[in-house]
BAMAR-840615 format. One record per residue (C-alpha): x, y, z. Coordinates in steps of 0.001 Angstrom, whole numbers, padded with zeros to 6 digits, always signed. Each point is the difference from the previous one (the first is absolute). Layout:
BAMAR-840615
XYZ
...
This chain:
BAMAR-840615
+093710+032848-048413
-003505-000508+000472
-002205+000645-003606
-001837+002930-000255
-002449+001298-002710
+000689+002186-002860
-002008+003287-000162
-000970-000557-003410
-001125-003596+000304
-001928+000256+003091
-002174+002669-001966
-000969-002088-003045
-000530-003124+003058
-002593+002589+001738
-001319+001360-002774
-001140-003745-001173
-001103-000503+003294
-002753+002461-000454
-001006-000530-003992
-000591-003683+001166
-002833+001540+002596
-001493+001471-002985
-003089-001702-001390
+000552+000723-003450
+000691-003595-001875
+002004+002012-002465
+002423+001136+003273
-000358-003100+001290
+001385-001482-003294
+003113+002451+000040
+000479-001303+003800
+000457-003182-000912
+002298+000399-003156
+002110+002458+002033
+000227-002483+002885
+001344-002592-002156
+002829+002568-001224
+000868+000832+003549
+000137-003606+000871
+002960-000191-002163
+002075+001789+002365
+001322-002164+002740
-000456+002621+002722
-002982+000759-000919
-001466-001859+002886
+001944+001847+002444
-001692+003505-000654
-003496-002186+000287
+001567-001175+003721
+001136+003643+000691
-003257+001720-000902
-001669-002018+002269
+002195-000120+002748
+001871+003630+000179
-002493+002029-001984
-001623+001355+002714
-000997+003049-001720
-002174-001781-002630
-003367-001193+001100
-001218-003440+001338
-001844-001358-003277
+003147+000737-002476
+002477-001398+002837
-002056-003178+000511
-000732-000523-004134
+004216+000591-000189
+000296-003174+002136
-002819-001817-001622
+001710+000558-003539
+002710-001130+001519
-001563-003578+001762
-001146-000551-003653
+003503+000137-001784
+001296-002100+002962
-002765-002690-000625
+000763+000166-003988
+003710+000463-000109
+001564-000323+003391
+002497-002349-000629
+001628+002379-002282
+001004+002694+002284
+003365+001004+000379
+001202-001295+003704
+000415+003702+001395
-003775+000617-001274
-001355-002213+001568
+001892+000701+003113
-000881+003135-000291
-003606-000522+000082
+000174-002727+002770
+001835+002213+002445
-002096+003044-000643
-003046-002185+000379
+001097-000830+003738
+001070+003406+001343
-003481+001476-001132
-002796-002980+001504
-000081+002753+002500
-001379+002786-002283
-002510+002383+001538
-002489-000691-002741
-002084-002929+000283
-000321-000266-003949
+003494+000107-000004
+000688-002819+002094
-002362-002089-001664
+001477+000168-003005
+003991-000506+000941
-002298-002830+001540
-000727-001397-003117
+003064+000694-001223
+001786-002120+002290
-002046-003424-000279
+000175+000631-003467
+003986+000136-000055
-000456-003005+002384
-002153-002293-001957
+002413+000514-002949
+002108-002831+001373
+001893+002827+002210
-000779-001191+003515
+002501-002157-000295
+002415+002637-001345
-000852+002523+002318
+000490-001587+003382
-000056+003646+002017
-003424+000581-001115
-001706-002121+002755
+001932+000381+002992
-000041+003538-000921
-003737+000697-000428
-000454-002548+003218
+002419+002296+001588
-002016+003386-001207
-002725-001279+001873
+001583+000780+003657
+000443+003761-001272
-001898+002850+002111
-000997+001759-003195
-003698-001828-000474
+000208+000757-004007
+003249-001799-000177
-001560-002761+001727
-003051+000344-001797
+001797+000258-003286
+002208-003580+000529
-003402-001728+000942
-001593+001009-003089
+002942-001331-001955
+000017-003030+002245
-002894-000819-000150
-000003+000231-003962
+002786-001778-000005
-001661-002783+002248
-003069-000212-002740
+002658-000105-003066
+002322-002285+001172
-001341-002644+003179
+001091-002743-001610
+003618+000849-000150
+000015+001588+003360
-000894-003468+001267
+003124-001575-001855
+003714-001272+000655
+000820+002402-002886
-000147+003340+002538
+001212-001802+003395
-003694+000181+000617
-000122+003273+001130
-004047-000898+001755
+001945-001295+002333
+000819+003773+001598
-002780+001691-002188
-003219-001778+001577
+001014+000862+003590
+001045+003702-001092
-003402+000068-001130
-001869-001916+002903
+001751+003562+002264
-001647+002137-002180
-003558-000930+000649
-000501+002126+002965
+001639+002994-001598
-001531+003388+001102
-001329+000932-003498
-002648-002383-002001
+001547+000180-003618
+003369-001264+001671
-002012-003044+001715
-002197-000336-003423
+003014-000197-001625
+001833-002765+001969
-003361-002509+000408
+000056+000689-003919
+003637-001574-000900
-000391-003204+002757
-003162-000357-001575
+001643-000758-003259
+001250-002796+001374
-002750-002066+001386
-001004-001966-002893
+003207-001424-001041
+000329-000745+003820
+003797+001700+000060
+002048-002039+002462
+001154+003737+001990
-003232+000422+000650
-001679-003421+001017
+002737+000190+002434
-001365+003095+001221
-003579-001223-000339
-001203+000533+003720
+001532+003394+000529
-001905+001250-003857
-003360-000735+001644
+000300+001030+003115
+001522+003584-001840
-003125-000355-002138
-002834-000468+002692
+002029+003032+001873
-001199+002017-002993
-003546-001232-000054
-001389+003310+001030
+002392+002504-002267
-001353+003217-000211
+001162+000272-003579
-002333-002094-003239
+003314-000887-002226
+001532-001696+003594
-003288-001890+000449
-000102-000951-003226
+003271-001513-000265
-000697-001685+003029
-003006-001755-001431
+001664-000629-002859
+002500-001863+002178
-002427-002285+001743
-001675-000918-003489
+003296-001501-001217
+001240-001783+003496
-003274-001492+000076
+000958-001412-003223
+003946-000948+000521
+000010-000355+003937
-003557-000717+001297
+002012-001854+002668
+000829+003112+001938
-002661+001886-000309
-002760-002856+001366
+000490+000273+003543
-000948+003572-000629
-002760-000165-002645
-002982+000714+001842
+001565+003731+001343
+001129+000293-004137
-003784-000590-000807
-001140+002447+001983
+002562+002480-001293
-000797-000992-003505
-003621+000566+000679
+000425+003499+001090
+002325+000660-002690
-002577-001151-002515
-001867+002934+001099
+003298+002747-000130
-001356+003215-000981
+002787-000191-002711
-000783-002001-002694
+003197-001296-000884
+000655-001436+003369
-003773-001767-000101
+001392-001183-003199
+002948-002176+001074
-001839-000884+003325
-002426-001424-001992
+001681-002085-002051
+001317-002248+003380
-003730-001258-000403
+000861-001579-003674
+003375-001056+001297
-001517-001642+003081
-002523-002023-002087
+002373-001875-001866
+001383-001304+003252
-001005-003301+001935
-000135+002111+003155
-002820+001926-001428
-002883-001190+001650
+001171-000521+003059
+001246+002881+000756
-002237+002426-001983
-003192-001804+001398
-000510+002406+003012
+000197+002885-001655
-002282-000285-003293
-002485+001654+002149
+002556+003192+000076
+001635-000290-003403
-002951-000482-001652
-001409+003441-000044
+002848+001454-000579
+000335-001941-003500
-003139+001162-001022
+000542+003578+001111
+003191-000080-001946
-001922-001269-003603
-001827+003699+000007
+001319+001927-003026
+001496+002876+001612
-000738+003159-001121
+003172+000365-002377
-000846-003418-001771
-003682+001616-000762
+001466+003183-001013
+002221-001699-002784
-002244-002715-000681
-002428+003064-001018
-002107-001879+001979
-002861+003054-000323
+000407-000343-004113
-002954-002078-000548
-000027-000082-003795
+003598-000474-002307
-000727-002186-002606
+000612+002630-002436
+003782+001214+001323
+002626-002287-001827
+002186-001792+001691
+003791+001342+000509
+002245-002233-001432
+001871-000411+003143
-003166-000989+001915
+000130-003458-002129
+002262-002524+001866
+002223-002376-002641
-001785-003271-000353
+001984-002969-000339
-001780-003145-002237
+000672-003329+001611
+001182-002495-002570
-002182-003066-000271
+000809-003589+002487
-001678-002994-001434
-001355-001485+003266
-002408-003031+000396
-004076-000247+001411
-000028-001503+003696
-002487-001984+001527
-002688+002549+001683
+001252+003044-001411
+001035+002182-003345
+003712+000240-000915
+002148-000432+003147
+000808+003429+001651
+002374-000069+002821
+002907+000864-001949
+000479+003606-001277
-003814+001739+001032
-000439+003509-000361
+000126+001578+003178
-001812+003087-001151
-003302+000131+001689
+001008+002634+002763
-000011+002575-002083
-002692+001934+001127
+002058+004050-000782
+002356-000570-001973
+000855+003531-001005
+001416+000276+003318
+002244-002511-000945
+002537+001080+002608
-000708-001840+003672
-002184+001579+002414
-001504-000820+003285
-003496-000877-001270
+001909-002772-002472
+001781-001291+002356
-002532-000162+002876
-002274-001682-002609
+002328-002010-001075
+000888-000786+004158
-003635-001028+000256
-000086-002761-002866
+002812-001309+001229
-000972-000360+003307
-003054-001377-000998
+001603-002578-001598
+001653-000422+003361
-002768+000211+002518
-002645-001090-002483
-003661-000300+002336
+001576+001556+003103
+000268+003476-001996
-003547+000149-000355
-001405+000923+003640
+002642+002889-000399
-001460+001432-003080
-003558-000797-000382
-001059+002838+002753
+002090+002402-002212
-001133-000715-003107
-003697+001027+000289
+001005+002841+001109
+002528+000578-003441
-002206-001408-001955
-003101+002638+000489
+001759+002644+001083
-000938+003516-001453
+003181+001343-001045
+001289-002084-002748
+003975+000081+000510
-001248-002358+003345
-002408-001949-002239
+002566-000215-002986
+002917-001753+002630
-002782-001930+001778
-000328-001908-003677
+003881-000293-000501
-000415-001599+003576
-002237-002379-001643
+001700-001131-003017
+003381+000132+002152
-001324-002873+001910
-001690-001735-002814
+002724-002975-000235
+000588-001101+003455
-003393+000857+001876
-001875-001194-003010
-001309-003022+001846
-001748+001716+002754
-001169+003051-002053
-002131-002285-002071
-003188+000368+002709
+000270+003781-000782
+000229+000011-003482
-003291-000273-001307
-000551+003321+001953
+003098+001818-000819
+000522-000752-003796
-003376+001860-001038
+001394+002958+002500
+003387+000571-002120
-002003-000795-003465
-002290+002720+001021
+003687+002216+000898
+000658-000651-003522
-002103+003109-000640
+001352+001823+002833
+000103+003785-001249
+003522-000101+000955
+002670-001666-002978
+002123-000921+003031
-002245-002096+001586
-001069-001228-003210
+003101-001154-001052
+000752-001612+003216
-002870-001899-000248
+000677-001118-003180
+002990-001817+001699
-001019-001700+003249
-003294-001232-001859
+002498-002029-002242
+001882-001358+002553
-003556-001987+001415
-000431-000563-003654
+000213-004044+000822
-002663+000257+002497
-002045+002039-002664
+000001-002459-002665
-000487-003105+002356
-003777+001433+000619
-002601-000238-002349
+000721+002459-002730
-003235+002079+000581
+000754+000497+003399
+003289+002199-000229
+002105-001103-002753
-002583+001829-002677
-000901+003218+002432
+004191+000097+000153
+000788-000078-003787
-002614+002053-000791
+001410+002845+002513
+003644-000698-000998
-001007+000079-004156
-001520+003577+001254
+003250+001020+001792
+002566-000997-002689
-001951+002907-001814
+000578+002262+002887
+000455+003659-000464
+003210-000214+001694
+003242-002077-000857
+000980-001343+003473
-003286-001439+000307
-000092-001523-003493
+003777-001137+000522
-001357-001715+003229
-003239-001294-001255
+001841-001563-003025
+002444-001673+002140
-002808-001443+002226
-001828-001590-003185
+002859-001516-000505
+000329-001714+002854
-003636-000759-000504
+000467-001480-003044
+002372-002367+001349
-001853-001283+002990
-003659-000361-002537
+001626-001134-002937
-002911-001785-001967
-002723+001813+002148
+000369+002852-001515
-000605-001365-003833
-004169+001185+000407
+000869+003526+000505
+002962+000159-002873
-002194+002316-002250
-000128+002230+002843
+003294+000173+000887
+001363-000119-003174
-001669+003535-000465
+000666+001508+002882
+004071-000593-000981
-000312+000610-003303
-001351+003387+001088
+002839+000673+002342
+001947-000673-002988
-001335+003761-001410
-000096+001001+003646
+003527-000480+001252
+003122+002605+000346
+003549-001772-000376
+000712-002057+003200
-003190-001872+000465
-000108-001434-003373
+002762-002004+001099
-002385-001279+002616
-002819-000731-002097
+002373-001682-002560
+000217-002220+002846
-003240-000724+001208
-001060-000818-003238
+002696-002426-000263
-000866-001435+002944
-003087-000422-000915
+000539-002105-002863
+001737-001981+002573
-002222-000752+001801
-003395-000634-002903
+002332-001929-001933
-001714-000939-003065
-003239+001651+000945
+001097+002854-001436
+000154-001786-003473
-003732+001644-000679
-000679+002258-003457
-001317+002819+002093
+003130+000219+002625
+001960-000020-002625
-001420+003125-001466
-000103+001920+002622
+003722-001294+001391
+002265+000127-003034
-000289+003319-001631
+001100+002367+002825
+002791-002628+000505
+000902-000039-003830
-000053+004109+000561
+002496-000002+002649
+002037-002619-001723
-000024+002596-003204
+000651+002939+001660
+003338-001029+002087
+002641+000019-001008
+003041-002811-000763
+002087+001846+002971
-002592+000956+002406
+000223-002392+003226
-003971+000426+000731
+000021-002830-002859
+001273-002148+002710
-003634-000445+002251
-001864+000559-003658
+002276-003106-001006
-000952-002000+003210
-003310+000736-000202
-000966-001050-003770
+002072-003241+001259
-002295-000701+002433
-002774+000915-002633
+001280-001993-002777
+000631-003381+002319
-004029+000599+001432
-001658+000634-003991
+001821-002753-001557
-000977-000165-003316
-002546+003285+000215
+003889+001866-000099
+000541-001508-003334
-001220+003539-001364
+002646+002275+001651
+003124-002615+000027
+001670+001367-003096
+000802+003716+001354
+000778-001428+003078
+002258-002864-000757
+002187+002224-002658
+000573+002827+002854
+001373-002377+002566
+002011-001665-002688
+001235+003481-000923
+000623+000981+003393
+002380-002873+000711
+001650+000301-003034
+000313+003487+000383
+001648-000155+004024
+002176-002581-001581
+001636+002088-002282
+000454+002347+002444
+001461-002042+002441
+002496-001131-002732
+000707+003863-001079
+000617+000310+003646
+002643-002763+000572
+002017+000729-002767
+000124+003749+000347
-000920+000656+003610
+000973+003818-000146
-001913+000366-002895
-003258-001169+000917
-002384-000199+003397
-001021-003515+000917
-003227-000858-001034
-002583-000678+002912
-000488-003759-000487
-003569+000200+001990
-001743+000484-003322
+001528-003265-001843
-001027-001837+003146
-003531+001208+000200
-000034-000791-003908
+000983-003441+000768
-002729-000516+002294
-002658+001593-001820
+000862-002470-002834
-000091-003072+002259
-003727+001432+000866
-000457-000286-003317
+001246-003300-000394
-001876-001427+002476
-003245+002001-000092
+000374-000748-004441
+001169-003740+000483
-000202-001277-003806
-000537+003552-002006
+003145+001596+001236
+001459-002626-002850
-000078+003023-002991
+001223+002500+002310
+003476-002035+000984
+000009-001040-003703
-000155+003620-001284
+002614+001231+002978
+003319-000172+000500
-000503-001015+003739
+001694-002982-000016
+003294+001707-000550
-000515+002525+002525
-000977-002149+002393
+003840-001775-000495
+001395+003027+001135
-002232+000644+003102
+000543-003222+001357
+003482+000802-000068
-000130+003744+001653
+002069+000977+002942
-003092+000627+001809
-001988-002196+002231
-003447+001307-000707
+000517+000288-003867
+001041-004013+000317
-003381-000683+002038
-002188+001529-002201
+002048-001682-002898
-000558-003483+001368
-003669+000662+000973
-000920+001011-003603
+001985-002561-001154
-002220-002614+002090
-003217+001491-001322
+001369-000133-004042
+000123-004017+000491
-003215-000748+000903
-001304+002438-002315
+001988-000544-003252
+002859-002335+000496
+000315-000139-004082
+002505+003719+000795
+001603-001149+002912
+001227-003431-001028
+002387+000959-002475
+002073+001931+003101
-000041-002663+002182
+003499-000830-000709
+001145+003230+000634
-002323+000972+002841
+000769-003337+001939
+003513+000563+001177
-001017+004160+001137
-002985-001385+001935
+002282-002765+001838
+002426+002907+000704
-002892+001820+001695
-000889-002728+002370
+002197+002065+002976
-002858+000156+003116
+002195+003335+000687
-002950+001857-001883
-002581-002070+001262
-002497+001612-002696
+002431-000467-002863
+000256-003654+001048
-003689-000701+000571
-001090+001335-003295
+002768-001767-002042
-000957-003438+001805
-003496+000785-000965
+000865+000484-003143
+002358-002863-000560
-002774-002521+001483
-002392+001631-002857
+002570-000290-002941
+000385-003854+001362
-003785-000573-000465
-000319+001447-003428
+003634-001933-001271
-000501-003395+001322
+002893-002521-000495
+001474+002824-002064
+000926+001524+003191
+002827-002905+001026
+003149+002148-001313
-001115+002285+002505
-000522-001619+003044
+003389+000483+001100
+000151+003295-000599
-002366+000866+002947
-000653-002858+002420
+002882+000070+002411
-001330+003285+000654
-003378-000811+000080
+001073-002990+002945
+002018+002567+001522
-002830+002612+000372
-002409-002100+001652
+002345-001738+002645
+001496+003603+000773
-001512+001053+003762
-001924+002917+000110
-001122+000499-003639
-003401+001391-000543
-003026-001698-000294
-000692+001358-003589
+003320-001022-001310
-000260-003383+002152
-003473-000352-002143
+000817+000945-003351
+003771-001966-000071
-002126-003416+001402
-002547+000752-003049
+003077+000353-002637
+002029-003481+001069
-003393-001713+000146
-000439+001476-003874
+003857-001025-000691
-000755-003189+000900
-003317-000745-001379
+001450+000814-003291
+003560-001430+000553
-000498-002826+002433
+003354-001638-000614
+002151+003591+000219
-001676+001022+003502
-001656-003538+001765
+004132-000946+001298
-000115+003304+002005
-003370-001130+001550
+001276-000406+003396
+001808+003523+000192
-003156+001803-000179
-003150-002370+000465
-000334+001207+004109
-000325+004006-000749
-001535-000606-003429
-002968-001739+002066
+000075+002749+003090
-000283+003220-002384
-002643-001964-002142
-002497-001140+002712
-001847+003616+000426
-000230+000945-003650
-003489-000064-001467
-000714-003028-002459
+000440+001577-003578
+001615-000200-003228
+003741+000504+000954
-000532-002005+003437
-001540-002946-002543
+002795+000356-002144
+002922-000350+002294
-001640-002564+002098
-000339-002457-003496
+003836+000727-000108
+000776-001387+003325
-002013-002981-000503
+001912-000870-003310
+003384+000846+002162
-001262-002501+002312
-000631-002847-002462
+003256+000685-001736
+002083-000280+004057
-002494-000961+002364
+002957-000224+002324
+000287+003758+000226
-002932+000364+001596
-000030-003020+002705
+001611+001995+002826
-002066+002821+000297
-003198-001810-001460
-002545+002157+002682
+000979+002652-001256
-001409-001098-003478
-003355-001508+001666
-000137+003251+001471
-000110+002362-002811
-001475-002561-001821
-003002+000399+002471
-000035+003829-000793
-002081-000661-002934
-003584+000554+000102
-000564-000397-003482
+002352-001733-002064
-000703-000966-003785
-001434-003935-000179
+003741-000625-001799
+001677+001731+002681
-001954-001774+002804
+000938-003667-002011
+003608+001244+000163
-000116+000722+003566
-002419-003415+000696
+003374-002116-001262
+002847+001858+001256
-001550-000722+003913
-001404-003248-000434
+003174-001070-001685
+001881+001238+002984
-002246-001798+002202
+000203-003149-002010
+003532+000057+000013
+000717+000468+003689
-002821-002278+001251
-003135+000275+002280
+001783-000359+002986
+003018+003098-000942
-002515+001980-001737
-002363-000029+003361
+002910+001371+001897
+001162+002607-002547
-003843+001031+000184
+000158+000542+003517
+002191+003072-000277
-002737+001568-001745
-001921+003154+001687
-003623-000946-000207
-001080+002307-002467
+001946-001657-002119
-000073-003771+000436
-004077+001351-000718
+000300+001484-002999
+002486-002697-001605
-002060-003148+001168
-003476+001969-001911
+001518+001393-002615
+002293-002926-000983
-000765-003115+002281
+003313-000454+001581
């Protein structure tokens, strides 16, 4: 007897279905309440089935929400449905794809891969052959209908389709598909490039075997009439290039001239995923050779394609000159994440190595429209490429660009500038000749009576910002800060967002060059300060950190001071313990406090006692939360770690008079605990600040050592690579300040530390900072560490050689020599590599150099003329050079 409905119940079901269309939240409320009542009753789900596949009588929306209500309860509690439910539901599903709606269908759609992902292909083996079956019916929305859900399905659950679990059911599906590309109507062929194409990247076995047959299907579609068929189709190509660029070579230059014409698809979704086979294409070796001929076509069509179209203008308000005064929504202001601190080392001709983790954030030229578009991605086509092609893009553009460049209308002249900036990294070279023309022309569109040209000025100027500062300062770099000071207090808040981003940048690259105008721009930010709505504080907050980057101590003057600190101190006052825009405020005054040094000494207190507070504070939390997780939320453990790293700022920029703060804290304690937290950042922070507190008041740390020992040892797992860094750093700093107190520790931590630097592929930072440590270990405890010598003395002399002579290199370097007079034989076989690194030094201390003088010439002694002369031989030149001037050998 097959279940039918009760009267009664399938009244309440409807009448639900309609209070939940309501917009009252009071309704809505009810709704949900009742819901969970209903869901008591097992059948419940079988009036949600029957409403929307019987109920003809009701209309579309309540039918579809019925099976959307329904979807939900099978994702929450699916597994708890009585067998004949769930048949039920399963069979009804299949004997309506067909449904005349198209609504409809989508949502049994839905329905289905949702049933399906919940573990039930397996236990519904019908429900492939049968929807692969549905597919041959005459009735186009039955076939239409199984598509959908196929191709849902396909998106949901590839990776199990392409398993022994099913019998690999590809094996039929991918040539059931392949039929259905030339199927009379365009959603049916849309539909079947759409579920192969879910199979490309993890290169499914059915359909590498049908490879050949694929393309050929796709290049018979090249000239659909229909945009969703093209666009699947250049969706296609993008990912075989990727996976199978094999195949599609022999064909590539008639797929370059199809991608060039679909670049240019009146529709501009298709122009969208054609265009994006340029970004592919440059990552691959093939790229210049076979892209070469047809720059001169492609070209152009980039550049046409980085226009803002007219819907990017309209909600860009790109006619609303003047905003400053609108506050920001809340949802306009993207999460911002802080980035706990890595203790890294100075390199020889350079700051701070970068390499590693940089921020990749300087395309963001409209960000509001976060969401992809053609003139991102076309700009974005164009750097790349230009990384690619380098000079030989330059004959291609330079005719255009005059023409962008003056051009009367200003969307043309606002994407002839992105053009510029786009091209900024990899043309740089060959642009130089034109600079000294075309830098005044975009500082003069820096008062362009249009904010969108303004702003984009703002941008590509920074990305030349190296080429600026390498001039003589009156020449462009002054002109250019001036303009930018005047744009970061722009009537309008995309143009101050952009222009404070760009002096940022220029901060970086002028660093010291900047430290005659600091009055100046120390009141121009301040002002913004007064100036700013909601999201571009967080900006400034940054370029004024990043300024005290980059003046360093400079900034350590009375009359900055005055002008710097009280908005700051403001800010600091008015937020409050919970709010994250502490987070940049925190990062910022850590910056500040490293670059004023002492001149902080006046605001420490309030600062020091809030991040103490704040740690303490997500501590207790975090412990309310583990013992009572119902209870309470978790706490958000960003604001401990920004704490953290604001007090190592302090620390370090305090050395010496951060002594009364520790000694009137309970930091020490707290610090225990973070160490110790589940969470990798909270532990990097921990073991940063923990780095900074010995060199500036060892007196509070020392009487933890015992206990802190044995947690940093545990933390010496190059898993987290910045967890491990920092607590090597830290361990090599602790060794310093102990000396031979350090020797019941040495066990504790240097198998690991040996292990570390012989493991392959470890980064250079952590390669650095564990050779500084086991130098420290051994300087200190020479007997412990010196019978090891031979484990590590080849990679501790290869990460070494490029550092920059300073304190920590000094230090480590004393320890091997002491190693080496304790077990000179630990050092014989791989003696270059010593003479090497030993030859890094351009400076070393008169003590060091005497150290150095007898280690080699004791070697020499000891081997004789006649050996040494043919050891010496292996030398490069450079280096037999510098060792026979600097040391006589």
């Amino acid at each position: 007897m097959e279940w039918q409905p009760d009267e009664h119940g399938l009244q309440q079901v409807l009448q639900l279905l309609k209070d939940s269309q309501s917009p009252n939240t009071a309704t809505q409320r009810a709704v949900q309440q009742k819901l969970e009542q209903l869901n008591q009753f097992p059948d419940f789900n079988n009036y949600l089935i029957f409403v929307l596949t019987r109920l003809k009588t009701e209309d579309e929306p309540t039918r579809s929400l019925s099976g959307l209500i329904l979807k939900n309860n099978v994702k929450a509690h699916y597994q708890n449905f009585p067998q004949a439910v769930a048949d039920f539901i399963k069979q009804e599903c299949l004997n309506n794809i067909g449904d005349p709606s198209p609504l409809i269908r989508a949502t049994i759609g839905i329905l289905i891969t949702t049933i399906a992902s919940k573990g039930e292909l397996q236990t519904w083996p019908e429900l492939l052959p049968q929807l692969c079956n549905l597919l041959n019916s005459e009735d186009y929305n039955t076939c239409e209908g199984s598509f959908g859900a196929l191709q849902k399905i396909c998106e949901d659950s590839s990776e199990l389709l392409d398993s022994d679990a099913l019998n690999r059911p590809l094996n039929i599906m991918i040539p059931k598909f392949l039929q259905f590309f030339k199927h009379c109507s365009p959603k049916i062929r849309s539909h079947a490039i759409a579920c192969v194409n879910q199979f490309i990247i993890s290169r499914a076995q059915a359909l590498m075997d049908n490879i050949d047959t694929f393309i050929e299907s796709l290049f018979a579609l090249a000239g659909d009439e229909d945009s969703e068929v093209r666009k699947n189709v250049c969706r296609a190509l993008v990912m075989l290039l990727e996976v199978r660029i094999d195949r599609l070579i022999p064909h590539m230059h008639s797929i370059i001239q199809y991608m060039l014409q679909r670049t240019q698809d009146p529709d501009e979704n298709v122009a969208l995923e054609a265009c994006e086979f340029w970004l592919t294409l440059a990552e691959q070796p093939i790229c210049k050779e076979v892209l070469s001929g047809h720059l001169v076509q492609l070209i152009p069509i980039l550049v046409n394609g980085m226009k803002y179209s007219e819907i990017d203008i309209i909600l860009l308000k790109g006619d609303v000159e003047e905003d400053e005064a609108v506050p920001d929504s809340e949802q306009d202001i993207k999460p911002r994440f802080h980035k706990s601190r890595t203790v890294t080392l100075q390199h020889e001709g350079g700051e701070g190595e970068e390499g590693e983790d940089i921020d990749e954030d300087d395309d963001d030229d409209d960000d509001t429209l976060s969401d992809w578009n053609l003139r991102k991605c076309s700009a974005a086509a164009l750097d790349v490429l230009a990384n690619v092609f380098r000079d030989e893009l330059l004959p291609h553009l330079l005719p255009l660009l005059k023409g962008l460049l003056f051009h009367p209308d200003w969307v043309i002249k606002e994407s002839g500038i992105l053009v510029l900036g786009a091209i900024a990294e990899g043309c740089m070279q060959c642009m130089v000749p034109y600079l000294p023309e075309l830098i005044p022309h975009l500082i003069q569109c820096l008062c362009d009576k249009k904010a969108l040209v303004r702003s984009i000025a703002c941008w590509t100027l920074s990305r030349y910002a190296h080429w600026v500062v390498s001039q003589p300062p009156d020449s462009y770099l002054k002109p250019l800060m001036t303009e930018l000071l005047k744009r970061i207090l722009d009537g309008n808040k995309r143009v101050q967002e952009a222009a404070c981003s760009a002096f940022a940048t220029l901060e970086e690259e002028a660093c010291t060059e900047l430290v005659p105008y600091l009055s100046f721009i120390l009141d121009t930010l301040v002002f913004a300060f007064g100036k700013y709505q909601h999201k571009n504080l967080l900006i400034l907050y940054d370029a004024i950190g990043t300024l005290a980057d980059s003046v360093g101590h400079h900034l350590n003057q009375p009359e900055y001071i005055q002008k710097l600190m009280p908005p700051l101190i403001q800010k600091w006052n008015e937020l409050k313990d919970e709010d994250k825009d502490l987070f940049p405020l925190l990062e910022c005054l850590s910056s500040v406090a490293t670059a004023l040094q002492s001149g902080f000494l006046p605001y420490c207190e309030p600062v020091y006692q809030r991040c103490v507070t704040l740690v303490q504070k997500t501590l207790a939390q975090a412990m309310m939360y583990n013992q009572h997780p119902d209870q309470y939320e978790a706490p958000d453990k960003d604001f401990m770690i920004v704490a953290l790293d604001l007090l190592s700022g302090l620390a370090e920029g305090l050395g010496g008079h951060v002594e009364q703060l520790v000694a009137r804290s309970n930091i020490m304690t707290l610090l225990f605990q973070c160490m110790q937290d589940t969470m990798p950042e909270v532990r990097q922070s921990s073991f940063a600040l923990l780095g900074d507190l010995t060199k500036a008041c060892f007196l509070h740390v020392k009487p933890c050592i015992a206990e802190f020992m044995p947690i940093l040892g545990i933390n010496l797992n190059p898993e987290f690579i910045s967890v491990c860094n920092n607590a090597t750093w830290a361990i090599g700093e602790i060794s310093m300040q102990m000396g031979a107190e350090m020797q019941p520790y040495v066990g504790l931590v240097l198998n690991h530390l040996v292990e570390i630097i012989n493991r392959p592929n470890t980064p250079k930072t952590l390669l650095e900072n564990t050779a500084i440590t086991i130098g420290r270990l051994g300087y200190v405890c020479p007997q412990e560490v010196a019978p090891m010598l031979q484990q590590f003395i080849r990679p501790w002399c290869t990460s070494l050689r490029n550092i920059r002579d300073n304190e920590e290199k000094d230090s480590a370097f004393r320890g091997i020599c002491v190693m080496i007079g304790v077990n000179p034989g630990g050092v014989v076989q791989d003696f270059i590599f010593f003479c090497d690194a030993v030859a890094s030094w351009v400076n070393p201390k008169d003590d060091l150099r005497d150290m150095f003088y007898k280690i080699l010439h004791g070697f020499k002694d000891q081997v004789g003329e006649d050996n040494w002369q043919q050891f010496s031989e292996q030398f490069p030149p450079l280096l037999k050079e510098r060792l026979s001037a600097c040391y006589g050998v």
